[in-house]
C-alpha positions as a printed Julia matrix, in Angstrom:
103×3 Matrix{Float64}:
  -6.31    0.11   19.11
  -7.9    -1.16   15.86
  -6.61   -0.39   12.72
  -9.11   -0.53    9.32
  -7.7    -0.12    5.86
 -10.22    0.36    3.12
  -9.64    1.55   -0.51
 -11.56    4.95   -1.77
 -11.01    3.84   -4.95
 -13.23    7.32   -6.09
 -10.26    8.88   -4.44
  -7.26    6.77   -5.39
  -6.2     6.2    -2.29
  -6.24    3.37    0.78
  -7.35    4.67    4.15
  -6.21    3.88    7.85
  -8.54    4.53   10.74
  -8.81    3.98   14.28
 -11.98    4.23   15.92
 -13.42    6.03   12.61
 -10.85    8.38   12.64
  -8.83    8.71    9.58
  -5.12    8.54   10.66
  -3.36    7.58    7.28
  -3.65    7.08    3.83
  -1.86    5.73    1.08
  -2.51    7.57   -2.19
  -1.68    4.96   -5.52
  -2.18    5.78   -9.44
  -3.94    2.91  -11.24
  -1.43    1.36  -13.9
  -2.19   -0.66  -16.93
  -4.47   -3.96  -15.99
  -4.54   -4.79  -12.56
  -1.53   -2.78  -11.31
  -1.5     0.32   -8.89
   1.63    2.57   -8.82
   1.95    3.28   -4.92
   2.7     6.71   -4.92
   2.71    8.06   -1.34
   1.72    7.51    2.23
   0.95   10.08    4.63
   0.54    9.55    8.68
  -1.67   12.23   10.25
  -0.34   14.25   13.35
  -0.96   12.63   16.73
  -0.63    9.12   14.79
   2.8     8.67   13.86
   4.86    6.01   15.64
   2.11    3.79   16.34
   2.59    1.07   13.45
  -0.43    3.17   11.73
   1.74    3.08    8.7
   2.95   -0.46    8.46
  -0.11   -2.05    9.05
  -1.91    0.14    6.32
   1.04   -0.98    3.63
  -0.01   -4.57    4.92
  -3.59   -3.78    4.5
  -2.45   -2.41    1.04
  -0.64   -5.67   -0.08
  -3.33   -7.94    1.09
  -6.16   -6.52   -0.66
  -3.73   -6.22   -3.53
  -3.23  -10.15   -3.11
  -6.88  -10.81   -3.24
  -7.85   -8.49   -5.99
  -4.55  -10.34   -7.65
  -3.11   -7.17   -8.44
   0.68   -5.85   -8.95
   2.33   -3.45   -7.76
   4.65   -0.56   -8.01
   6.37    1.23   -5.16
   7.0     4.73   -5.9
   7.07    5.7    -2.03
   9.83    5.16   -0.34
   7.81    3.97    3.1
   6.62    1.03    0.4
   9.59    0.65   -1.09
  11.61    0.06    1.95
   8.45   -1.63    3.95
   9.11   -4.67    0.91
  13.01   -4.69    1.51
  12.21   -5.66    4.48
   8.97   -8.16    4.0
   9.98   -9.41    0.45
   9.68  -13.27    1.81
   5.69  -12.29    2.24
   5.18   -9.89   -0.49
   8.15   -9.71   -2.8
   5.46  -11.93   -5.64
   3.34   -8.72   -5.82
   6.01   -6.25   -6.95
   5.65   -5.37  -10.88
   8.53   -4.92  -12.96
   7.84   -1.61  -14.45
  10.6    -2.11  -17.04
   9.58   -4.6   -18.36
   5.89   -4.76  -18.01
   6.09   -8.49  -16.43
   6.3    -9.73  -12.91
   9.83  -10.61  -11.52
  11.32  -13.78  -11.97
């Protein structure tokens, strides 16, 4: 099973698919400068349990890394997705309070 994430930036949102079939998405808000508020992620029926979700948060925080973004987890999947990898992507989180990456 191979997993693609691509952003539809038209439609504010990252997509997961397998075989061409769209089995996730991750919907985000674009913040001031290069930050995106991730606002929600959504596994389709028949594709939950399957790491469909993880790997598309991955797919998320990479691009976000190469596009040098920041961001902003609203969702609690993202949220507790970086409890758990902060090591790898804890530099990407935006301080929303502040308006400045944490220290």
């Amino acid at each position: 099973m191979e997993i693609t994430v691509t952003d539809v930036s038209d439609e504010q949102r990252y997509e997961a698919r397998i075989d061409g079939d769209l089995a996730g998405y991750a919907s985000y808000l674009r913040g001031v400068g290069n930050v995106l508020v991730l606002t929600h992620t959504e596994i389709l029926p028949g594709y939950e349990g399957r790491g469909v979700a993880s790997t598309l948060i991955r797919g998320v925080l990479d691009d976000a890394r190469h596009r040098q973004r920041k961001v902003v987890p609203v969702c609690p999947f993202v949220t507790r997705f970086l409890d758990r990898h902060g090591a790898e992507y804890g530099d990407l989180i935006h301080d929303a309070s502040t308006g400045a990456p944490p220290e």
